[in-house]
VOGU-3710 file (C-alpha; in Angstrom, 3 decimals, decimal comma):
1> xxxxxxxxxx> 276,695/12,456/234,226  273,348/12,076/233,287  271,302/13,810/230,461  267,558/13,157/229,740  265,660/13,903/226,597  263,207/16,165/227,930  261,320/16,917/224,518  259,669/13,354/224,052  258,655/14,127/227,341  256,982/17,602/226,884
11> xxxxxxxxxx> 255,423/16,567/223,455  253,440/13,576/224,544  252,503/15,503/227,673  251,391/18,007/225,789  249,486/15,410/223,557  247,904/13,803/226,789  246,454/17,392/227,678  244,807/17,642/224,174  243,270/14,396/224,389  241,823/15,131/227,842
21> xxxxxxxxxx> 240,525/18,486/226,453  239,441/17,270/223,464  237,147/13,897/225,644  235,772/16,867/227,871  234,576/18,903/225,462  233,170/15,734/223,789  231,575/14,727/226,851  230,453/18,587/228,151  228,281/18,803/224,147  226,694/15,263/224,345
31> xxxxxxxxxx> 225,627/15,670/227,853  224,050/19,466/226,322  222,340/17,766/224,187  221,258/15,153/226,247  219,621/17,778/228,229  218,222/20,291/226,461  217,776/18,637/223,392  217,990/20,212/219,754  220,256/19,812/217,105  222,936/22,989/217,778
41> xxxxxxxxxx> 223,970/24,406/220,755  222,929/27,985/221,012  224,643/30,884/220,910  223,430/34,779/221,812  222,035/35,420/218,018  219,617/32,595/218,578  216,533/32,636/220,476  216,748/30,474/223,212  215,263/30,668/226,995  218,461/28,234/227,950
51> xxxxxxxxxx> 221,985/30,143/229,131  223,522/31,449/226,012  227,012/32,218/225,313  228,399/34,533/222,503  230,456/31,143/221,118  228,675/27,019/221,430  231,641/26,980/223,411  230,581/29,811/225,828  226,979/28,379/225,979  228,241/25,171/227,178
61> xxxxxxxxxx> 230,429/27,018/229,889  226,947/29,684/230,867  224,840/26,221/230,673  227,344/24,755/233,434  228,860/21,815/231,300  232,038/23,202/231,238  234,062/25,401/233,901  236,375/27,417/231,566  236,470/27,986/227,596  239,154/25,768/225,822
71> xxxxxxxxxx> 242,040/28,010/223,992  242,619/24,501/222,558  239,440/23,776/220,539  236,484/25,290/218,893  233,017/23,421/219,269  230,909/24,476/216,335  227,066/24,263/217,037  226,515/20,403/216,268  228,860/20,091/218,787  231,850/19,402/216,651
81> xxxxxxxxxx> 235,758/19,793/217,448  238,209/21,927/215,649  241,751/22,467/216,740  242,261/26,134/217,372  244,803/27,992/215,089  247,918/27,895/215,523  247,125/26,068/218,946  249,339/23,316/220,655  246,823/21,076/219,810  247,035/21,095/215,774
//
């Protein structure tokens, strides 16, 4: 008989799916700003005549940088990352 240590497994899969979500977030803000320019990434309290989310994150997904909003991070305007709360990806 045979038993494998599935955790190690599951944890640095888990870490691999961060990492990706984390370099295409990254990648989904620079390429905003390499496109429309500015310093923040709008949101729907700004005025703005690009698409406009309620979140940066949300105005990256309206824009058509990204395809779905991350429950694993929070961009802030300038683009930055934060881990969401309580997330998998703390």
């Amino acid at each position: 008989m045979t038993v494998f240590a599935v955790r190690g497994i599951t944890d640095q899969g888990q870490t691999s799916a961060c990492a990706a979500d984390q370099k295409t977030l990254e990648t989904a803000s620079e390429a905003y700003f390499a496109q429309e320019g500015g310093t923040a990434i709008p949101t729907d309290n700004d005025a703005t005549t690009t698409a406009i989310g309620a979140t940066p994150e949300e105005t990256l997904v309206a824009a058509g940088f990204l395809r779905d909003v991350s429950p694993n991070w929070e961009v802030s305007a300038a683009g930055a990352l934060t881990a969401t709360a309580g997330g998998p990806c703390v």
